[in-house]
mmCIF file of the C-alpha atoms, coordinates in Angstrom:
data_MODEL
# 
_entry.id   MODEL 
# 
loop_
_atom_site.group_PDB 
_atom_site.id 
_atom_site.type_symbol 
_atom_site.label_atom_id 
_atom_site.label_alt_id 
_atom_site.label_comp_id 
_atom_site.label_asym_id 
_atom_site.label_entity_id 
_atom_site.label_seq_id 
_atom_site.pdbx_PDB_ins_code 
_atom_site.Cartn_x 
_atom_site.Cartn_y 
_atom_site.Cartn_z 
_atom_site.occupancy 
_atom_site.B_iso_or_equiv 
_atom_site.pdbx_formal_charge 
_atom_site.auth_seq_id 
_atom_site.auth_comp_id 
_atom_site.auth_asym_id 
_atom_site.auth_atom_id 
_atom_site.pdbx_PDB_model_num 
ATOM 1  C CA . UNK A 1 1  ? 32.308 -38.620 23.728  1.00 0.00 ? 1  UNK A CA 1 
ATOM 2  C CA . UNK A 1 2  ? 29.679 -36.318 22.793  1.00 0.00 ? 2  UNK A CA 1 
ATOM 3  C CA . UNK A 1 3  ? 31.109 -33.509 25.391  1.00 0.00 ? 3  UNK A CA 1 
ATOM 4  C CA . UNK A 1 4  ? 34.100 -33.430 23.287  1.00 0.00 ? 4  UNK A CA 1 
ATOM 5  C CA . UNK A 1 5  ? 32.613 -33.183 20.053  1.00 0.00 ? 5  UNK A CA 1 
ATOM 6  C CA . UNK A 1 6  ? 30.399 -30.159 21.515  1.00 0.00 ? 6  UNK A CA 1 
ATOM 7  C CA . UNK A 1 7  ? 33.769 -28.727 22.814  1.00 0.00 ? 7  UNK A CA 1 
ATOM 8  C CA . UNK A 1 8  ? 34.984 -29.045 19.152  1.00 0.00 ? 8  UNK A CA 1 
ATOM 9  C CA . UNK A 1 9  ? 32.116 -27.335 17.502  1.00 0.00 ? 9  UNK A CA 1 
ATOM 10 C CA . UNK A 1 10 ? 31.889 -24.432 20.253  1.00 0.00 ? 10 UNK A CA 1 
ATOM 11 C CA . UNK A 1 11 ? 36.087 -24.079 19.544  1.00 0.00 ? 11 UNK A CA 1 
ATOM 12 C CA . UNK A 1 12 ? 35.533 -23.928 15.301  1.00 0.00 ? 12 UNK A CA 1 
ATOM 13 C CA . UNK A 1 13 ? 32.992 -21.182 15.921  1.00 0.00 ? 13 UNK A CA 1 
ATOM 14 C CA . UNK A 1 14 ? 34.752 -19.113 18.452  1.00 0.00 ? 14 UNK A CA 1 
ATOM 15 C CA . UNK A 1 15 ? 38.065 -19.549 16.417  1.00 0.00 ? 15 UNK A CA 1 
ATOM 16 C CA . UNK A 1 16 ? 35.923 -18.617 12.969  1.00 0.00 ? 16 UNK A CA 1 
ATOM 17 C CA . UNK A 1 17 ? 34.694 -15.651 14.792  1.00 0.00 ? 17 UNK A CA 1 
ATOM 18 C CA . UNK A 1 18 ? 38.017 -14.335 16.081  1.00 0.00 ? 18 UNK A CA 1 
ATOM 19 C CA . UNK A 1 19 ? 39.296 -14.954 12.589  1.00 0.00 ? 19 UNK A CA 1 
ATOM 20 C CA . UNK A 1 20 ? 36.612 -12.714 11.516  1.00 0.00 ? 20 UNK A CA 1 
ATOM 21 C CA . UNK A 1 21 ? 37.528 -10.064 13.659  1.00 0.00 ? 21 UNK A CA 1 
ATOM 22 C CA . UNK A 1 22 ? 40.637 -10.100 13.575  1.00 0.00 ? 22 UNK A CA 1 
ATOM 23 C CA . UNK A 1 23 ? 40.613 -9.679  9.511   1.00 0.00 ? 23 UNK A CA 1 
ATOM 24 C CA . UNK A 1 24 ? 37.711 -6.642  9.550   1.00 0.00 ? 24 UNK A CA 1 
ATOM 25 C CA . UNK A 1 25 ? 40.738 -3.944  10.609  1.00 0.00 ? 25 UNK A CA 1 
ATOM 26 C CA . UNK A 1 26 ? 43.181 -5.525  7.939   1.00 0.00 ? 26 UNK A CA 1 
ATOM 27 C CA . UNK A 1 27 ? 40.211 -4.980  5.324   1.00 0.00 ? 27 UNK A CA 1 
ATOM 28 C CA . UNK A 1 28 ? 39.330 -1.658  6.751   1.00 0.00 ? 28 UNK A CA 1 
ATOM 29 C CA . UNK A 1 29 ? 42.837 -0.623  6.345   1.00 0.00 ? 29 UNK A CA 1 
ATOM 30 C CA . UNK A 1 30 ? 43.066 -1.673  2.827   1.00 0.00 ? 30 UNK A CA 1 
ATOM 31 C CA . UNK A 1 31 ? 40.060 -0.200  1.719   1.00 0.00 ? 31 UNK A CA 1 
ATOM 32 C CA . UNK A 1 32 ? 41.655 3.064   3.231   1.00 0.00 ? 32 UNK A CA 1 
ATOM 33 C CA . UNK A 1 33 ? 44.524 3.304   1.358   1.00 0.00 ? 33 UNK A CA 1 
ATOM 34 C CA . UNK A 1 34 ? 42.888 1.929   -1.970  1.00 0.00 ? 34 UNK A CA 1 
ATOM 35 C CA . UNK A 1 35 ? 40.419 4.898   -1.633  1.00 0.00 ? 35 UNK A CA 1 
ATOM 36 C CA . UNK A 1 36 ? 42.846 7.600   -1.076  1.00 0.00 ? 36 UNK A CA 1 
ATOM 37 C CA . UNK A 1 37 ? 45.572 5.822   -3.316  1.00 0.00 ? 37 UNK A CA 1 
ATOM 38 C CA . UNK A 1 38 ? 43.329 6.130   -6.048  1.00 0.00 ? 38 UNK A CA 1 
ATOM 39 C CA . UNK A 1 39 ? 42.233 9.768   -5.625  1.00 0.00 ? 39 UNK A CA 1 
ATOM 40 C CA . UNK A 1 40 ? 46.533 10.498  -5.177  1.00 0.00 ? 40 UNK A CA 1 
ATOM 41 C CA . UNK A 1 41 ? 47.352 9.050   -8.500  1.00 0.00 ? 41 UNK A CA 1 
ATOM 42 C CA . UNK A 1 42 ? 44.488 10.199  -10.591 1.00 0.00 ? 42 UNK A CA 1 
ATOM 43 C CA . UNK A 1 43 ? 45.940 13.988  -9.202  1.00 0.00 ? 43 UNK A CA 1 
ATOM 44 C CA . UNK A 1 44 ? 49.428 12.394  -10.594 1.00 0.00 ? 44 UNK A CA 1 
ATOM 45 C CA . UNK A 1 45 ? 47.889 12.114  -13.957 1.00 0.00 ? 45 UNK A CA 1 
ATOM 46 C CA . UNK A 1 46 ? 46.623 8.813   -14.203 1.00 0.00 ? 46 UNK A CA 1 
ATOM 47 C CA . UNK A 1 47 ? 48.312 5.435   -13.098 1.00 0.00 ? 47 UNK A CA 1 
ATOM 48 C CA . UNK A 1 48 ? 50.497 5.127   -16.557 1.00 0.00 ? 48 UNK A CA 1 
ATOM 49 C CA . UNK A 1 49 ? 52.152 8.786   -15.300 1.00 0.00 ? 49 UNK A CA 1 
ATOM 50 C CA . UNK A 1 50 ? 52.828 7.461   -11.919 1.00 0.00 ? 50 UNK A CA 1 
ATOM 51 C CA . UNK A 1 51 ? 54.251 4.372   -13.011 1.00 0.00 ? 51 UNK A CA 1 
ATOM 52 C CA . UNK A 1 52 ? 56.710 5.755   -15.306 1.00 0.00 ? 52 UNK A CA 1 
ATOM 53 C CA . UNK A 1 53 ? 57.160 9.201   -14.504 1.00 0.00 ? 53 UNK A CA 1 
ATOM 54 C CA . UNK A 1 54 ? 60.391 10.098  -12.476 1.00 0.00 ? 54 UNK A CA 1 
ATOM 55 C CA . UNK A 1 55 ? 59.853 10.921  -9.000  1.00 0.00 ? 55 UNK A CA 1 
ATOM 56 C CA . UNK A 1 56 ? 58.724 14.500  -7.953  1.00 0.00 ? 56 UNK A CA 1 
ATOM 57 C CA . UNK A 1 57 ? 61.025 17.282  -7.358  1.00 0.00 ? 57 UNK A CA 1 
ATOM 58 C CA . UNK A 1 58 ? 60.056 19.000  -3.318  1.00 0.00 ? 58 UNK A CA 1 
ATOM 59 C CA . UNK A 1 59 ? 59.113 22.311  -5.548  1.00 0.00 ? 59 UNK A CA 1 
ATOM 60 C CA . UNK A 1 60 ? 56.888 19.839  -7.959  1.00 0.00 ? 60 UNK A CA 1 
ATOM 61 C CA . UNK A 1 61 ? 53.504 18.608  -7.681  1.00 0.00 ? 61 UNK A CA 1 
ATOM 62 C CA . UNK A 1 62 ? 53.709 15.800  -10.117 1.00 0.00 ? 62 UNK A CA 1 
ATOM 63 C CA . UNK A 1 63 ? 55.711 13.067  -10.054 1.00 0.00 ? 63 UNK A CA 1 
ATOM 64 C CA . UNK A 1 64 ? 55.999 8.583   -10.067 1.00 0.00 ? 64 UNK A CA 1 
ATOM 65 C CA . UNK A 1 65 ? 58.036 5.932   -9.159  1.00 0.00 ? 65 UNK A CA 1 
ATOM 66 C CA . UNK A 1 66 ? 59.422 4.967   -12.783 1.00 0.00 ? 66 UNK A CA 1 
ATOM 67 C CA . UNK A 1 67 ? 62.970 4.542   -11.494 1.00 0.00 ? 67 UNK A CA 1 
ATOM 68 C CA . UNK A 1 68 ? 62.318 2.886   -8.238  1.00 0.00 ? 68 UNK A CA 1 
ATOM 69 C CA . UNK A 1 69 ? 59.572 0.250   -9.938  1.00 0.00 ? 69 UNK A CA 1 
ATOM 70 C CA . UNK A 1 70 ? 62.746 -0.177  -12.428 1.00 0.00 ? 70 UNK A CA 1 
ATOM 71 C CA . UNK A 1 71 ? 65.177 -0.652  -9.714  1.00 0.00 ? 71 UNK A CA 1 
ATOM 72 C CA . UNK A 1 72 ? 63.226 -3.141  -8.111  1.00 0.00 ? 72 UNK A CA 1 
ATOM 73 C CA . UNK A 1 73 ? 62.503 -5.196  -10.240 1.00 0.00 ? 73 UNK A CA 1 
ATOM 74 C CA . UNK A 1 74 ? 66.272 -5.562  -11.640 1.00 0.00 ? 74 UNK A CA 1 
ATOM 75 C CA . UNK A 1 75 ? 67.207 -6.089  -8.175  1.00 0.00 ? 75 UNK A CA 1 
ATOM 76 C CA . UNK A 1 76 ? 64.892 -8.601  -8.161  1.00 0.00 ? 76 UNK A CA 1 
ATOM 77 C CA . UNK A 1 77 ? 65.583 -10.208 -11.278 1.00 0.00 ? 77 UNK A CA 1 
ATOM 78 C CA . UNK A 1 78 ? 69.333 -10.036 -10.064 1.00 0.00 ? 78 UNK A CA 1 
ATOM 79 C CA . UNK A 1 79 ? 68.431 -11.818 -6.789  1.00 0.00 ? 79 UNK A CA 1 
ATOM 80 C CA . UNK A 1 80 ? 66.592 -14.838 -8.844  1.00 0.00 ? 80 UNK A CA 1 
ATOM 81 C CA . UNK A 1 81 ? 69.616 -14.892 -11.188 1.00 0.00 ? 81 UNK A CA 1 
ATOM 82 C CA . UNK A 1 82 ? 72.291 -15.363 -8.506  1.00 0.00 ? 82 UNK A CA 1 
ATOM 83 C CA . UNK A 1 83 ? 69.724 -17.819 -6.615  1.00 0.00 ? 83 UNK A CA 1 
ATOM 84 C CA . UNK A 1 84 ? 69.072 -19.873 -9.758  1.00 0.00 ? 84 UNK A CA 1 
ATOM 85 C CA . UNK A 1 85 ? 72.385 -22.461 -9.850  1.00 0.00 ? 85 UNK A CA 1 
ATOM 86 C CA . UNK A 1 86 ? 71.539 -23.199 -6.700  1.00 0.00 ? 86 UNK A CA 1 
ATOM 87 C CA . UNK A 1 87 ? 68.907 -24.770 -7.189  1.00 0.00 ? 87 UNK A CA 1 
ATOM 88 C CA . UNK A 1 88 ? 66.277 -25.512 -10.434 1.00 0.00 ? 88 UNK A CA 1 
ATOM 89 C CA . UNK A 1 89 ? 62.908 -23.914 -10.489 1.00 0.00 ? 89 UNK A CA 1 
ATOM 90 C CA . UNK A 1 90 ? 61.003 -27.756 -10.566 1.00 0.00 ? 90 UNK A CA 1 
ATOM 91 C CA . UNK A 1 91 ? 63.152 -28.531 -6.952  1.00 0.00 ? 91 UNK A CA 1 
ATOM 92 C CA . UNK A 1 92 ? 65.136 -31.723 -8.962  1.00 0.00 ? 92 UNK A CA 1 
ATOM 93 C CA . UNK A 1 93 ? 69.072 -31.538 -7.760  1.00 0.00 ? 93 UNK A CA 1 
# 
């Protein structure tokens, strides 16, 4: 009995650990394109600009995603209106 509950504890730690490691390169990523994301849109003209702005031109320097953010979220809005009779929001039929 008290094998198996030192096989449990050695298992939690060596599964903590490899969760550990396994999220460091998913951070390290992140923190990557945060850092460089940040310095991109500031060059854009500020996070406002890029959000609304239309996209670039391949002669211009400056540019967003207005229309695609737009896009995307009527296509989503669409997607959650066709979805919605078949089924209510609170799961009762």
């Amino acid at each position: 009995m008290k094998a198996r509950r030192i096989n449990s504890i050695i298992g939690m730690i060596a599964l903590f650990i490899l969760g550990i490691v396994a999220v460091i390169p998913l951070f390290s990523i992140i923190f990557d394109v945060f850092t460089r994301g940040f310095s991109a849109v500031a060059k854009l003209g500020g996070l406002p600009e890029f959000l609304t702005a239309l996209p670039p031109s391949p002669f211009d320097e400056k540019g967003g995603i207005g229309p695609l953010l737009a896009g995307t979220l009527f296509m989503t809005f669409l997607g959650a209106l066709a979805a919605s009779p078949l089924d209510s929001p609170w799961g009762y039929t």
